[in-house]
MISEFI-742658 format. One line per 3 residues: their letters; for each residue x, y, z of C-alpha. Coordinates in nm, 2 decimals. Last residue first. Layout:
BEGIN
A> X/Y/Z; ...;
This chain:
BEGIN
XXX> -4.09/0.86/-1.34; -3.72/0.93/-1.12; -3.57/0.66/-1.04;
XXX> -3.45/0.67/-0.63; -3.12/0.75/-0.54; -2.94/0.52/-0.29;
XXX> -2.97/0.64/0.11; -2.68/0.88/0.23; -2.33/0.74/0.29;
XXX> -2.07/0.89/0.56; -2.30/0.72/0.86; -2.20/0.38/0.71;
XXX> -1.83/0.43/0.66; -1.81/0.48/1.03; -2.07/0.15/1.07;
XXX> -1.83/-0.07/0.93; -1.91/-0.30/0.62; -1.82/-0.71/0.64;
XXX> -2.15/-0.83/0.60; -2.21/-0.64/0.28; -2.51/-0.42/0.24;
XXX> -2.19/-0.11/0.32; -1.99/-0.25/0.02; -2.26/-0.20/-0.24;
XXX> -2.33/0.16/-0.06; -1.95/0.23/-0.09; -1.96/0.12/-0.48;
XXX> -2.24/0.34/-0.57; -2.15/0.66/-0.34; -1.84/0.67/-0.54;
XXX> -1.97/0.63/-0.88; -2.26/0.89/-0.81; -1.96/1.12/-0.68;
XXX> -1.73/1.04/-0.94; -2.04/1.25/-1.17; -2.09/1.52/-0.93;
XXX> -1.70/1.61/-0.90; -1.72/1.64/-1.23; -2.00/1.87/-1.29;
XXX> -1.89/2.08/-0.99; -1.59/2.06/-1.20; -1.72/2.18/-1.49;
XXX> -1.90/2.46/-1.31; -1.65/2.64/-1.12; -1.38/2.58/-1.40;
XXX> -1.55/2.74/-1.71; -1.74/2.64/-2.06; -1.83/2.95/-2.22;
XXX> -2.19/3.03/-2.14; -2.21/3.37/-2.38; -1.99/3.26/-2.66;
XXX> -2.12/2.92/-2.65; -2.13/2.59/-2.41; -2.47/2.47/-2.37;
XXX> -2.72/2.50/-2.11; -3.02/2.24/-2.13; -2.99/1.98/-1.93;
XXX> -2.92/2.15/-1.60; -2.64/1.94/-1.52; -2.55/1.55/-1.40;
XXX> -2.74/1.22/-1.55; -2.77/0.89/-1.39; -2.81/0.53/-1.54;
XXX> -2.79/0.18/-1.39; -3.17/0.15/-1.23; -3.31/0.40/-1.43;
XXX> -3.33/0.81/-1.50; -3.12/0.88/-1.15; -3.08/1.26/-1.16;
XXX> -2.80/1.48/-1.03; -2.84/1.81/-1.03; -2.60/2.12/-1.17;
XXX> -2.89/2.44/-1.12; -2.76/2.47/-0.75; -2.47/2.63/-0.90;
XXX> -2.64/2.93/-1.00; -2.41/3.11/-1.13; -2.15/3.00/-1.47;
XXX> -2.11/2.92/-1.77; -2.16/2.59/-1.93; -2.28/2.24/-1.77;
XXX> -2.56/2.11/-1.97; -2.56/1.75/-1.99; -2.39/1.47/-1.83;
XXX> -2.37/1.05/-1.83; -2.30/0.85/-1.53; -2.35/0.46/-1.62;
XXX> -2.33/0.18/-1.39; -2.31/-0.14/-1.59; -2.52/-0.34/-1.60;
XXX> -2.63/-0.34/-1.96; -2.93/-0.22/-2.23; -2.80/0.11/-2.12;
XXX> -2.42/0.06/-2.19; -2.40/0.03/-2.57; -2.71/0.31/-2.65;
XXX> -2.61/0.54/-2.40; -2.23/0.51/-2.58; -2.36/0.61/-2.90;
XXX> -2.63/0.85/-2.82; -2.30/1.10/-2.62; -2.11/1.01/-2.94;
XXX> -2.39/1.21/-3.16; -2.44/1.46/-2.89; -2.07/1.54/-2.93;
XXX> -1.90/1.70/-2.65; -1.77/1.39/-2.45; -1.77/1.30/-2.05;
XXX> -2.00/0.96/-2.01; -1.88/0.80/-1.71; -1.88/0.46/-1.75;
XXX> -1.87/0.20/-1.44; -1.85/-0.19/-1.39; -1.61/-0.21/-1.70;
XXX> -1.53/-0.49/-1.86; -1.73/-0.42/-2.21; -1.57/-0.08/-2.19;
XXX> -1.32/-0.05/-2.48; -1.45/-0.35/-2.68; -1.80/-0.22/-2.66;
XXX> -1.73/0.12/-2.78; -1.49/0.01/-3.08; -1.68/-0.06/-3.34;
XXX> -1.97/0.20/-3.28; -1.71/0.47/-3.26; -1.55/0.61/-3.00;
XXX> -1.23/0.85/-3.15; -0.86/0.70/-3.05; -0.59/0.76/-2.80;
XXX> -0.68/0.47/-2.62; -0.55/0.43/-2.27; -0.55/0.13/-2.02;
XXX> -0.42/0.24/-1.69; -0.39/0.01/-1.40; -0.25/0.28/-1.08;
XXX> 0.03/0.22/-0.88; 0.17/0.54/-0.84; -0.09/0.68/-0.71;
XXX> -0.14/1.12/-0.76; 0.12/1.16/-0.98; 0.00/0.85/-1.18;
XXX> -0.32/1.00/-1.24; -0.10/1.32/-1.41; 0.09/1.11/-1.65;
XXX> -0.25/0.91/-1.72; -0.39/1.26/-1.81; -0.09/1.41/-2.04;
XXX> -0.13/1.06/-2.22; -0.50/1.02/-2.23; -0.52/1.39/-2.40;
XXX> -0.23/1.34/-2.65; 0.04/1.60/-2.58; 0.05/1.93/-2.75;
XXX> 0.01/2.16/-2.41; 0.17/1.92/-2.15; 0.42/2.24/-2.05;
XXX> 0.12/2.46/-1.97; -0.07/2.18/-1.71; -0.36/1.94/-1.78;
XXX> -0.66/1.84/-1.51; -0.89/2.06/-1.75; -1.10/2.38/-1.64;
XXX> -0.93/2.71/-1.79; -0.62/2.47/-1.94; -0.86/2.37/-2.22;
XXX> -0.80/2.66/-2.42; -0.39/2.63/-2.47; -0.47/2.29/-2.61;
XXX> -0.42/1.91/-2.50; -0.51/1.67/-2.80; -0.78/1.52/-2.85;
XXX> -0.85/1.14/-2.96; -1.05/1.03/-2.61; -1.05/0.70/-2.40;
XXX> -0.95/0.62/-2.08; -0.96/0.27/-1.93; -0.94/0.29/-1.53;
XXX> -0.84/0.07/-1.27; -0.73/0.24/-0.92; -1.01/0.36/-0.75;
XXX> -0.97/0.50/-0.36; -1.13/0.82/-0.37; -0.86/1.04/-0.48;
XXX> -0.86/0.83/-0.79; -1.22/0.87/-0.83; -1.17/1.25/-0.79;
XXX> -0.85/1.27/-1.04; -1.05/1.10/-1.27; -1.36/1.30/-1.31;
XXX> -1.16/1.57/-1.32; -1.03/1.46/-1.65; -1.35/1.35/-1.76;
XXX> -1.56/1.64/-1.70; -1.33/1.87/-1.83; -1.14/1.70/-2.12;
XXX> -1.04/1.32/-2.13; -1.38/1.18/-2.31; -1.50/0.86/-2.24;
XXX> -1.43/0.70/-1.92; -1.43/0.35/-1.82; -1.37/0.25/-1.42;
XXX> -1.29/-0.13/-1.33; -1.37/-0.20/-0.95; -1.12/-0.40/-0.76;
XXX> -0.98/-0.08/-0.61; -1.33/-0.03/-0.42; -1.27/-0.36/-0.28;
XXX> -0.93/-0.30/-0.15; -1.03/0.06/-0.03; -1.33/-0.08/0.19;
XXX> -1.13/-0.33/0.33; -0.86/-0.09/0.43; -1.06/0.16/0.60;
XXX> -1.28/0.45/0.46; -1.07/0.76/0.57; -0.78/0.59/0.67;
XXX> -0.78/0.37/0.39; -0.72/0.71/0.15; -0.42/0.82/0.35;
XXX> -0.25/0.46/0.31; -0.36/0.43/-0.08; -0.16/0.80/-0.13;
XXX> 0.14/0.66/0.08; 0.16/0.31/-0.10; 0.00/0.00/0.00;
């Protein structure tokens, strides 16, 4: 157990971290939901991810992207598994520096027990609700999370059993709600948070769960009609 996973167990215990690092984390898109997506789940205690996105780090995405000046250039996955790594050394990283496409969407995630949904195009966005739905796994998807005020407007809604979806559904990012740290990473932070309280709440109707880590989790979600 290295010093990151030793801080991290005492906050949810050692049993609790094991089985949380057991758990197999997909997400597509590497920009500003997904890149703070990551670094939250991997604050939390998750260690196996598959990241997929084709983009490039630019000069624009360093308002509200986990990516610093001199990774400007690199591949997306690459500047964000670099970072991952900063934060646990020992992390399983499988990274695809490629565009989602019906071929390859269920290849990428089919062994996934989570996918976080964190791409700009509605297209792609139909794509992987379409491959994961119809399964079990957990999926976090997001809509509408540009400019800023009002945070309270950035919900989180359960829709079925396995699918939730974080923002206002309806803002989009233009020239007058430009996409911007606050939000985006209240976004983010929204979307590990479902994943999070997911796991720990599968772990806590086990026989083996603590109460400490018991008072720190609210009841499960209900569907929404």
């Amino acid at each position: 157990m290295n010093i990151t996973e030793q801080g991290i167990a005492r906050h949810i215990g050692p049993e609790t971290l094991v089985r949380l690092q057991q758990v197999r984390i997909g997400l597509a898109g590497a920009g500003g939901l997904g890149s703070n997506c990551a670094q939250a789940l991997v604050r939390s205690g998750f260690k196996r991810f598959v990241l997929v996105d084709f983009d490039r780090v630019e000069p624009s995405n360093l308002n509200r992207q986990f990516f610093f000046p001199d990774q400007v250039g690199l591949p997306k996955v690459v500047a964000l598994g670099a970072n991952l790594l900063r934060i646990n050394p020992d992390l399983e990283l499988k990274l695809h520096e490629t565009a989602i496409t019906l071929d390859n969407v269920h290849p990428f995630f089919a062994g996934c027990d989570a996918m976080l949904e964190c791409v700009d195009d509605p297209a792609v966005k139909k794509l992987l609700a379409e491959a994961m739905l119809p399964t079990a796994t957990l999926f976090v998807a997001a809509s509408g999370i540009a400019g800023c005020g009002n945070t309270d407007r950035i919900r989180t809604r359960r829709l079925r059993s396995n699918f939730f979806l974080v923002g206002d559904e309806q803002t989009t990012a233009c020239s007058d709600t430009p996409p911007l740290a606050p939000l985006v990473t209240l976004a983010a932070a929204k979307q590990a948070d479902v994943v999070l309280h997911h796991f720990l709440h599968q772990h806590e109707q086990g026989a083996h769960a603590g109460a400490p880590l018991r008072k720190c989790i609210d009841r499960p979600w209900t569907v929404e009609p």
